[in-house]
Every structure is written in C-alpha cells, then in structure tokens.
C-alpha positions as CSV (number, residue, x, y, z in Angstrom):
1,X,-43.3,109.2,7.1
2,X,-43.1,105.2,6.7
3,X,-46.3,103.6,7.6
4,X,-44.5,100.3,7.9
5,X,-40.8,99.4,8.7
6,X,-38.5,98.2,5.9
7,X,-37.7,94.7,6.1
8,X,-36.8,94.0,9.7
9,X,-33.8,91.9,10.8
10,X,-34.7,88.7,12.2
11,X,-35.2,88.4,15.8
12,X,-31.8,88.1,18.2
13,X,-33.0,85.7,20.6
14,X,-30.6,83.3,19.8
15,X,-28.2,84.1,17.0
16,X,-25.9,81.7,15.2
17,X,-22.2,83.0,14.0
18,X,-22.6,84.0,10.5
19,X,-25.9,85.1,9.9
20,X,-27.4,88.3,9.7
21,X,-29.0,87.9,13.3
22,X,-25.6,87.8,14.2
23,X,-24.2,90.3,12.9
24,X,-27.2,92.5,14.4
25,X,-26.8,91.0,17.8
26,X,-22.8,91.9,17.8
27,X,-24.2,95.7,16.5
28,X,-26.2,95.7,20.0
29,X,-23.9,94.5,21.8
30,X,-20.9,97.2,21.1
31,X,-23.6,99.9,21.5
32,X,-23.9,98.5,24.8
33,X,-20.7,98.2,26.0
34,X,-19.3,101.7,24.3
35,X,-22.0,103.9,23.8
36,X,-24.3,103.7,26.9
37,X,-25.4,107.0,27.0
38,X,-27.0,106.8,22.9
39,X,-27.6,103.2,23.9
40,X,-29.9,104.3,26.5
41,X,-31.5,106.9,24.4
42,X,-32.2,104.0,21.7
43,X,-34.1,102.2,24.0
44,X,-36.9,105.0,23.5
45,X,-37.3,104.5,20.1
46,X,-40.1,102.1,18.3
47,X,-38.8,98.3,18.9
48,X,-38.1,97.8,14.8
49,X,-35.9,101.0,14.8
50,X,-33.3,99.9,17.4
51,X,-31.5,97.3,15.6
52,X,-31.1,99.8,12.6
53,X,-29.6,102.4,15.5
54,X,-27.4,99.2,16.8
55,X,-26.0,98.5,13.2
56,X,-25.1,102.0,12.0
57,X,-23.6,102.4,15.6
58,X,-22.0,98.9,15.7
59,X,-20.3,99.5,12.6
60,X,-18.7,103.0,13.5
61,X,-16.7,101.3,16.5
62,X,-16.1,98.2,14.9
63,X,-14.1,100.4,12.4
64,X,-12.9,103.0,15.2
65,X,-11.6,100.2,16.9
66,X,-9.4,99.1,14.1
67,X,-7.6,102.5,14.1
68,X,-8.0,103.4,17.8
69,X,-7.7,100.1,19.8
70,X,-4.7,99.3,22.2
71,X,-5.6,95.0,21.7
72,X,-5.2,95.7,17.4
73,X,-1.8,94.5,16.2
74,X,-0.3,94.2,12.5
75,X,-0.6,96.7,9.5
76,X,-4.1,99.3,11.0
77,X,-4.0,100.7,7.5
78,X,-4.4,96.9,5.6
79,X,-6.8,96.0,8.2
80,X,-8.8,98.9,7.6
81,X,-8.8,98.7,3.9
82,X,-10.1,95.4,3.7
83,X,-12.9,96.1,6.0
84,X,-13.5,98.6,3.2
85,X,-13.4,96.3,0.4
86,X,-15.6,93.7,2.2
87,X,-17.8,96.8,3.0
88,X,-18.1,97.3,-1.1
89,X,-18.4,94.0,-1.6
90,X,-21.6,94.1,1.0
91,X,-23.4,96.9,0.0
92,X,-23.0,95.3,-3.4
93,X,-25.2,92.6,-2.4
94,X,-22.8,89.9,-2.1
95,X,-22.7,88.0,1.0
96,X,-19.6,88.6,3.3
97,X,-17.6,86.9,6.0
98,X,-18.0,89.3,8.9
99,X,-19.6,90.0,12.3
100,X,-20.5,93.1,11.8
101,X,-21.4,94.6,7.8
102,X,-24.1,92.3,6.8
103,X,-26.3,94.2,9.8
104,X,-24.9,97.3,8.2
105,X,-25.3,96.9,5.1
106,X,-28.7,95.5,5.5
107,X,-29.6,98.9,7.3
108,X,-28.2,101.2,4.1
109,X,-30.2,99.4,1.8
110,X,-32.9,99.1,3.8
111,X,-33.5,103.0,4.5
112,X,-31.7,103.9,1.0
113,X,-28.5,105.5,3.3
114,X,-26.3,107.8,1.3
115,X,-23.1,106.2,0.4
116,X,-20.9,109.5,0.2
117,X,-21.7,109.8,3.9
118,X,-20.3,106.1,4.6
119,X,-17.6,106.9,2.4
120,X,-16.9,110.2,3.8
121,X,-17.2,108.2,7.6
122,X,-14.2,105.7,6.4
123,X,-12.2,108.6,4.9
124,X,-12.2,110.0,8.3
125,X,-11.0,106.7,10.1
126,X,-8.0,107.3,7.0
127,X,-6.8,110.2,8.8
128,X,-6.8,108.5,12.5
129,X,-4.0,106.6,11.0
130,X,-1.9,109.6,10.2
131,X,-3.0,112.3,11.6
132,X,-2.2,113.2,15.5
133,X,-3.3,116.8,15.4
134,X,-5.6,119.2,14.0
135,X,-4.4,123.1,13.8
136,X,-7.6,125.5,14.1
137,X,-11.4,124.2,14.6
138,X,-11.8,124.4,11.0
139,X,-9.4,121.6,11.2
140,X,-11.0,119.8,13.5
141,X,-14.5,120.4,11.9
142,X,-13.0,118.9,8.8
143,X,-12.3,115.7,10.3
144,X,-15.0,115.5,12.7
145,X,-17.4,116.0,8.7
146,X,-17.0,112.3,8.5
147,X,-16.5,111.2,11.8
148,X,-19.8,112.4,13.8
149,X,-21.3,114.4,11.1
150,X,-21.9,111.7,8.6
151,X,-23.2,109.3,11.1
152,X,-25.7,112.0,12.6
153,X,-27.2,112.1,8.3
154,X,-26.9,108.6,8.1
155,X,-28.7,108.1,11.3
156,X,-31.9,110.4,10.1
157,X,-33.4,108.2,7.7
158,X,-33.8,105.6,10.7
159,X,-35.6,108.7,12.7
160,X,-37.5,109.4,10.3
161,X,-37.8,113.3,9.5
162,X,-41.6,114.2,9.1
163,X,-43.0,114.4,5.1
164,X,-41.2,116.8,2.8
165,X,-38.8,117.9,6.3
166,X,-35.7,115.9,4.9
167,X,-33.7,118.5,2.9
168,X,-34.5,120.7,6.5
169,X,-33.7,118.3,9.0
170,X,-29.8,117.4,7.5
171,X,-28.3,120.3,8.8
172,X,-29.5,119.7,12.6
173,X,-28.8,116.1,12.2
174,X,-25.1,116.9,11.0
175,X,-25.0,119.7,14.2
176,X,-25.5,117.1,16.7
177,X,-22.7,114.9,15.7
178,X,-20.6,117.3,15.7
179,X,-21.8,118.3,19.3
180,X,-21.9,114.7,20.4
181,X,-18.1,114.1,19.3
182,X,-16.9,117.6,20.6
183,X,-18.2,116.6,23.5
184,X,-16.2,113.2,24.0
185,X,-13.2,114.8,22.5
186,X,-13.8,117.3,25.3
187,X,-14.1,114.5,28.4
188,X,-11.3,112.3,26.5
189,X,-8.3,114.3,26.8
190,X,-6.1,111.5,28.9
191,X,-7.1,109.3,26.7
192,X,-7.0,110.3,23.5
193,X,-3.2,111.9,24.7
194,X,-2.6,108.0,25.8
195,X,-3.3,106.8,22.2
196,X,-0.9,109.8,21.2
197,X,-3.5,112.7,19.9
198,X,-4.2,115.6,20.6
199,X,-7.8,116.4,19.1
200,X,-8.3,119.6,20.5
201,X,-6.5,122.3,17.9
202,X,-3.2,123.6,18.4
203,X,-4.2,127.0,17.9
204,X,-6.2,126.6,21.0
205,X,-3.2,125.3,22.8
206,X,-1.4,127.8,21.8
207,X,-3.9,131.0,22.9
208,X,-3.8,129.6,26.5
209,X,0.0,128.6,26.6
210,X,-1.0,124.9,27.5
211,X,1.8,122.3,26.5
212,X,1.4,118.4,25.7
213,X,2.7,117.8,28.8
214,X,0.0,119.7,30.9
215,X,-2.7,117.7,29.0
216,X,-0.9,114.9,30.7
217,X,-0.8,115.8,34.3
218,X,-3.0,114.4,37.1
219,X,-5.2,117.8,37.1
220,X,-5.8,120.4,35.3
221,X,-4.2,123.9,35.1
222,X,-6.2,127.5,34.8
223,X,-5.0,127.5,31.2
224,X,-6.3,123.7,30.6
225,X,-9.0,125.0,32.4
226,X,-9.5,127.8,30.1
227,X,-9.1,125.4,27.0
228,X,-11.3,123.0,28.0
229,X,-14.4,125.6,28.7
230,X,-13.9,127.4,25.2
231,X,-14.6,124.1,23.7
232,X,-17.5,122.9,26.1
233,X,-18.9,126.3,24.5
234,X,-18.4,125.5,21.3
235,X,-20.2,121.9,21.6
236,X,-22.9,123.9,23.3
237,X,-23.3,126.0,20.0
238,X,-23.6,123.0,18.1
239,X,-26.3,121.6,20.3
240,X,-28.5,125.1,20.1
241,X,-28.0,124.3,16.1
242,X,-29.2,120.8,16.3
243,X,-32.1,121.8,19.0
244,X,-34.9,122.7,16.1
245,X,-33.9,119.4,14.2
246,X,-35.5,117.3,16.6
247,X,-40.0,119.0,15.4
248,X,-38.8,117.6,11.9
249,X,-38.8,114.0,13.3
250,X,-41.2,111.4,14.0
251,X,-42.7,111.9,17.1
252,X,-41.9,108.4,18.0
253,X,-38.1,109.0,17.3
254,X,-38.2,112.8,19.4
255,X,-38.0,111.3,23.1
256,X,-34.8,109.3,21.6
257,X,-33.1,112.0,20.6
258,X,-34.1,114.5,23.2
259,X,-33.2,111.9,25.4
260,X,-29.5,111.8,23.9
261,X,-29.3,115.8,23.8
262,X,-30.3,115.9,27.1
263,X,-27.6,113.3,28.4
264,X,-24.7,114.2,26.2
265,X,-25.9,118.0,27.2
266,X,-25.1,116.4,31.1
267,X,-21.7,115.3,30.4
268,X,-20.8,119.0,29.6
269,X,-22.9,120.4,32.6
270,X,-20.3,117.7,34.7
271,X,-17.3,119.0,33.5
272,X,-18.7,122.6,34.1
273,X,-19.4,121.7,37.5
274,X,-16.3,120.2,38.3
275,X,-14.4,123.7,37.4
276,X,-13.6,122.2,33.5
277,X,-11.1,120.1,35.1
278,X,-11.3,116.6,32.8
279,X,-8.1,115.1,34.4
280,X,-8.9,114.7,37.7
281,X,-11.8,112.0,36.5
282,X,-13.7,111.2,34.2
283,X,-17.0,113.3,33.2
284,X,-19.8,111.6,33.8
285,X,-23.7,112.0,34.3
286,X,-25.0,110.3,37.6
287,X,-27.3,107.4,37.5
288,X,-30.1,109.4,39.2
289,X,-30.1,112.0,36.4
290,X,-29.6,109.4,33.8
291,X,-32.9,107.8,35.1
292,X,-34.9,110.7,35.3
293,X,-33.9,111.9,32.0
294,X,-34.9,108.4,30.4
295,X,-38.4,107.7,32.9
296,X,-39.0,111.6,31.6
297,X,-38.8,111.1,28.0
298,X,-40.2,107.2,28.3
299,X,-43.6,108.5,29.3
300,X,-43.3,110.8,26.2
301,X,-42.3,108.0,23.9
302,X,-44.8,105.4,25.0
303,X,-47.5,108.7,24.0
304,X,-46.2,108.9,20.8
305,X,-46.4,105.3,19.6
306,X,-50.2,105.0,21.0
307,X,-50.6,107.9,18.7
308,X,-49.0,106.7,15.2
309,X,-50.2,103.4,15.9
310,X,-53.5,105.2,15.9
311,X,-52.9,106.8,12.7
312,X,-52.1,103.3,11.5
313,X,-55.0,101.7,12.3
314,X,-57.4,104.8,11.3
C-alpha cells in the first residue's frame, strides 16, 4: 500500500486553459455532469485520489462522446483517431494541445496504468463506430472487455488493492465494470435505440419475440419485460463477482466503492420495482436513498483515513 500519493496535480482553484490544472478541472467536471452516481461515490475517497478518479473518468466520456454524441459533426472515425495519436503522443511525455489527456496521462504514469487496458478501452470506442448490435452476451461481453472492464483495472491502481492483493483483486475490479455498464445498457434502452443501437443481444431479442420496434414504444411489453429482467440478473451476477474485490482494497478507498455498488445496485432495484419496465421513465435511485447510502458509507470513510493516517504517523 502507498504511504504517500504519487505526484499530485496541482490544485483547481482557479485553472487556466492549457495547463494541467485544466485539464484536471475539465476531468471533474464531466464526472459531474455524466456520472453522478460514481461522482458521488468519489467524493468518499482520500482528497489526493479524486482527481486521479476524475481523469481516468473524464477521459472515458471525452472519448465516448466523440463516437456517441448527437452535438459531434464531421468524420467520428478521424476525430477519434487523432485523439488517439495525441493520446500516444501524451503518454510519450510530450506535451499536447488538449483539455482533457494531459490529466490522463499524468494519472497512467503516475500509478504505472497498463497501457493494453487503454488500448483495449479505445479499441472498444472502434467498434461504436460500426457496430449497432451484438448477437449473444459473449458478444456483448466482448465489447463491454474494453469498454467497462478495462476502466474498472485501470481504476484499481488509484484504489489501491492491499500488499501482494493485486494479481487477486483484477478479476473483481474487471466484474464491476462489467456490472456497472450492464446496468446502464439495461436503464438506456430509448436511448441507446435513439442513437441507433441495440446493445442488448439479439439472441435475447429473439428468445422473447421482442422487435426493434417494441424497444421503441412508450412502455414496455411482457416480453420487453422479460428481456429486460434476464439482464438485470445477469448485472446482478456480475456484482456478487465483484463483491469480495472490495477486502483487497485500501480501507480508505472501500466506502467509495461500496458506496458505488450500493448505488448502481439501486438503479437495478428501480427498475425491478417498477415491473422491469425502462420505457415508461428513466431508472433512477431517489435522493433520500442516495443520501443515506453516502452519510452511511461517509462515517465509514472518515474512520478509515483517521486510521492510515495513524499508521502514517506511527
């Protein structure tokens, strides 16, 4: 376990357009805006790990947006590649012209972040370009390898898995991305079907006789119905996977993630409770659980830092 935190970005007070305070602040701030529910969970960890979280997060929608968003006109696959090539040129050391990779880059060298996961992450965001529809899970789990798997190993070294627990705490790591994702494929179906994809597999489709067209109707049918609650099982599977991962972390970094589990976990528990219907609105957890799932684990992670910073000291 580190007994100090790599070199820190500086502080985002007041950042200025092309520097490296910059770039972190913009990492926060798309965290903010589009992942609130992992956002919320960061704000548990120790105050040096969060703009690390912020940066690997930032730079996983800043490239998702290039492929997914409605507001990106011109050649996606151009746009995407040079992102890639500035990326290289980044973790190379060189400086680079952007808002969002010298934050990220910082954070992979700083924590020593495997570049076949980041590579593996962009090769995914390939495939949103051309690919509309997956099959069978195993499909599905190929893409989602890159997508939400990579990011949940290239997020451990940030948590920081307990002395000699690294090689054990990958798997559970990779199991929660994949349960995370599933779970916002899951809640996402109008929209993803707006942006003309389908991510839940065919086959699927096919066992319950649901159609395209049913995914786009204002509610859903038994057979949606059906689809939707084989897959909520399935994220659930990956979340009893990823459960024992969180003992191999930090204690300072478990309220975090427990936190997350617990709220993505209440997104699923939605869309059970409203009869697996995800067309009639939008899953989402209510503020009064939200707050008593992050007051819960707060107490928890305010224990934990006393503690190390004990150990420190000692």
């Amino acid at each position: 376990m580190r007994t100090s935190p790599p070199p820190s970005p500086p502080p985002s007070s007041a950042p200025s357009s092309g520097t490296l305070t910059a770039a972190y602040e913009r990492c926060r701030r798309l965290h903010a805006r589009y992942g609130r529910s992992y956002y919320l969970a960061t704000r548990l960890l120790p105050a040096w790990k969060r703009p690390h979280v912020h940066a690997l997060y930032g730079f996983a929608r800043y490239a998702d947006e290039i492929v997914d968003s409605f507001g990106v006109s011109g050649d996606r696959s151009r746009a995407l590649e040079r992102l890639a090539s500035r990326l290289t040129a980044a973790l190379g050391g060189e400086p680079v012209r952007d808002p969002v990779l010298p934050a990220f880059a910082h954070t992979v060298r700083a924590f020593g972040i495997d570049h076949a996961d980041v590579g593996a992450f962009l090769a995914s965001m390939r495939a949103d370009l051309t690919v509309r529809r997956y099959a069978t899970y195993d499909d599905l789990l190929g893409y989602m390898e890159g997508s939400a798997a990579a990011i949940g190993t290239m997020m451990l070294p940030v948590l920081e898995p307990l002395p000699g627990e690294d090689g054990r705490a990958r798997e559970p790591a990779r199991q929660l991305g994949l349960g995370f994702q599933l779970t916002n494929f899951v809640r996402d179906v109008r929209e993803d079907l707006a942006r003309g994809r389908i991510y839940l597999p065919l086959a699927d489709l096919d066992k319950f006789g649901v159609t395209p067209a049913d995914l786009a109707a204002p509610r859903a049918t038994p057979a949606v119905r059906d689809l939707v609650a084989l897959n909520c099982e399935r994220a659930r599977d990956h979340y009893r996977r990823a459960w024992e991962g969180i003992a191999l972390l930090a204690p300072s970094s478990r309220p975090c993630i427990r936190a997350a589990y617990e709220l993505y976990g209440g997104i699923l528990d939605e869309i059970t409770a409203a009869g697996h219907d995800v067309l009639a609105r939008r899953a989402t957890v209510p503020r009064g659980r939200r707050l008593a799932i992050f007051t819960r684990n707060l107490l928890a992670a305010r224990a934990a830092a006393q503690a190390e910073r004990r150990v420190g000291v000692a």
